[in-house]
N, C-alpha and C positions, 0 to 999 in steps of 0.2 A: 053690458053686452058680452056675449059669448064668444069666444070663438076656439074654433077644431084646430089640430094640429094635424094632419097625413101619418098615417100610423109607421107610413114607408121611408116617414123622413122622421127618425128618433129625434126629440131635440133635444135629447144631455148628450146625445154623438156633436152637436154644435157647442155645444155650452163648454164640454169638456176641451173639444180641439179650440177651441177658441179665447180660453181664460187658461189652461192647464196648459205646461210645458211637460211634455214628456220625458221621463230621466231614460239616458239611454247613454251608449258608448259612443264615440262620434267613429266613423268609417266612411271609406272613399267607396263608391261604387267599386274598381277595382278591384281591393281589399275584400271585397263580400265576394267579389266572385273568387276571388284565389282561397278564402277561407276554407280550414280544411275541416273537415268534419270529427278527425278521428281526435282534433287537439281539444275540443268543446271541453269544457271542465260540468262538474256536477253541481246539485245544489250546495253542496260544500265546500264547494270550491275546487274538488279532487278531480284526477285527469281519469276520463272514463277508459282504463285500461282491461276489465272485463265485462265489459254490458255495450249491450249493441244497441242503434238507432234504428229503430222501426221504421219511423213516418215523421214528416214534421208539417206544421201549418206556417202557414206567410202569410201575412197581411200590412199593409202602411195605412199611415192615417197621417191626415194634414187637417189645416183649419177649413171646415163645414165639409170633410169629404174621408169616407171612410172606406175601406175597399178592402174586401175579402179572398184570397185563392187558396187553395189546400194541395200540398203536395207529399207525395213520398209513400214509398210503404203499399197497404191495400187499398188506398182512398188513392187512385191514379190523378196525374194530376188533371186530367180533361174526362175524370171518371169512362175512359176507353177503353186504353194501357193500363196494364201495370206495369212498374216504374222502379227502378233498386232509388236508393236514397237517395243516391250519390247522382242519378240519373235524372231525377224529379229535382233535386237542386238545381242543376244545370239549366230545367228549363225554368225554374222560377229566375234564377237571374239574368236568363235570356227575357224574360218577359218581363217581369215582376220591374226588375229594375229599373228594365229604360223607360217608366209612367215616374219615376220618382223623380221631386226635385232639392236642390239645398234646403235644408230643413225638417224635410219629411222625414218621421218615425216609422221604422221597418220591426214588427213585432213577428219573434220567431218561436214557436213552441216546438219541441223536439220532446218526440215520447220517446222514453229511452226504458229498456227491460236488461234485471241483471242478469238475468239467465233463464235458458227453457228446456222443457222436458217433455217427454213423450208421453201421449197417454192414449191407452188402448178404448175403444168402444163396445159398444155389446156387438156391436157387429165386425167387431175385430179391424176396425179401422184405426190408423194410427195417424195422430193428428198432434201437432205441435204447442206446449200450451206454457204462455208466457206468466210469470208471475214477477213480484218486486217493480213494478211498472213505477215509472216516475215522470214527472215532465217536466223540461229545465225551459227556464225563459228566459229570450236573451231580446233586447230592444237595441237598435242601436238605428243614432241619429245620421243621416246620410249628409255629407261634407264636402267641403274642397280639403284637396290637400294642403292647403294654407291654416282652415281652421284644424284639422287634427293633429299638426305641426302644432300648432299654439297649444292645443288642450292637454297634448302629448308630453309638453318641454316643462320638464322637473322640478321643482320648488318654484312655481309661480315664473320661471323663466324667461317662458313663451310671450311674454308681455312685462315691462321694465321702464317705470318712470322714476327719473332719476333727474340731477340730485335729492336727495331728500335727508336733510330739511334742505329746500330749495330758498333763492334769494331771489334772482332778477327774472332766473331762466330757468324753464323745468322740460326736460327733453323727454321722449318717449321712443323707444326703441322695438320691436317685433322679432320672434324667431323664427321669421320664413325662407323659403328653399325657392320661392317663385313671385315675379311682381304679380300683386293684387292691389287694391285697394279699399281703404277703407274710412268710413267715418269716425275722427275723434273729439273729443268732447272733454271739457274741464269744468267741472259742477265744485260749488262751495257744499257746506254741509247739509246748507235749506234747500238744497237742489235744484237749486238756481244756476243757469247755461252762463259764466263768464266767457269763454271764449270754446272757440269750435270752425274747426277744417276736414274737407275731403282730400286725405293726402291719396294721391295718388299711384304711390309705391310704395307699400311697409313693410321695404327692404330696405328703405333710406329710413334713418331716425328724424322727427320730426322735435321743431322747439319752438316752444311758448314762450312768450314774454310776458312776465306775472310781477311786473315791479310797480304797479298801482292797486293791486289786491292787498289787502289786507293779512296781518299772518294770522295761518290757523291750519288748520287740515279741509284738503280736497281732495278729487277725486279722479283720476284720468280714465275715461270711459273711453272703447272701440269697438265700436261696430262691426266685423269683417262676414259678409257671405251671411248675414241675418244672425250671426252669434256677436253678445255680450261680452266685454271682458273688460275689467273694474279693477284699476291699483291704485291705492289709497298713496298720500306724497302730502309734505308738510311744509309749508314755508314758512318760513324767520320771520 
């Protein structure tokens, strides 16, 4: 038997948001909106100190749900107005934002031109004409402040299971600014769940007691806000 798929609903838009994690920087709502435009780096990584931002597009995507707005530049952003950059930003993170939740992927495309010049017509009109055109993409994962603290905190710091090699007791420690909570979890190598709690505050360090496991290398998995974080610890 056959059957149709609705042309209106793609389904590798499900397939993808629903098997695929999208790589992205993690950011607070906040943080987007204070973000300043003129600090965007290129695709080189270099600070765009002579090339200007045109227009940029916005869009999020979560699992089975994809949603597109365009702002900035000559594409206004309610195709009415036109918009300076800086002014179409303001209203994508007026709008844009507050449909977003922990998890959701905010995909930013910013057309940016190194420099433009004048050029004449036959009708002697003088019109502005862009060349060196490029476009920088920037993804980034929307967050609490608790996960971007952890993703932020330097050599693996943000998260800390310790002692290692452990004997009785194997403690796990977080570098957060705010009580949250989160789920943790202790997996032997076959990925098998030995022991597992919803601590409540992962501002308090939490402790296992591992003196009937066997020695070998595990695993301390936490959950916080729908992100993973994974530190590998040894017992004697």
């Amino acid at each position: 038997m056959l059957f149709s798929i609705p042309s209106a609903c793609p389904p590798y838009y499900v397939m993808l948001n629903a098997y695929v994690q999208h790589p992205g920087v993690n950011f607070t709502n906040d943080e987007l909106k204070r973000l300043n435009l003129s600090d965007l780096k290129d695709t080189s990584n270099q600070a765009i100190v002579d090339k200007r931002i045109d227009r940029f597009y916005a869009e999020y995507s979560r699992v089975g749900d994809v949603k597109r707005t365009s702002v900035g530049g000559s594409y206004g952003y309610n195709m009415v107005k036109e918009y300076t950059v800086q002014e179409a930003y303001k209203l994508m993170t007026d709008t844009l934002l507050s449909q977003l939740n922990m998890g959701d992927t905010l995909f930013m495309r910013y057309y940016v031109n190194n420099s433009h010049r004048i050029v004449k017509t036959e009708d002697d009109e003088f019109f502005f004409h862009a060349f060196e055109k490029f476009i920088l993409r920037k993804n980034y994962v929307i967050s609490s402040q608790a996960v971007v603290d952890l993703k932020r905190s330097p050599d693996d710091a943000g998260m800390i299971a310790y002692p290692s090699p452990a004997s009785n007791e194997v403690s796990v420690k977080f570098a957060v600014k705010e009580p949250i909570s989160g789920h943790i979890t202790i997996l032997n190598t076959l990925g098998q769940i030995i022991a597992e709690v919803d601590h409540e505050n992962l501002m308090q360090p939490y402790t296992f007691n591992i003196d009937k496991e066997p020695a070998g290398n595990y695993y301390m998995r936490a959950e916080v806000d729908g992100e993973f974080f994974t530190r590998k610890f040894v017992k004697e």
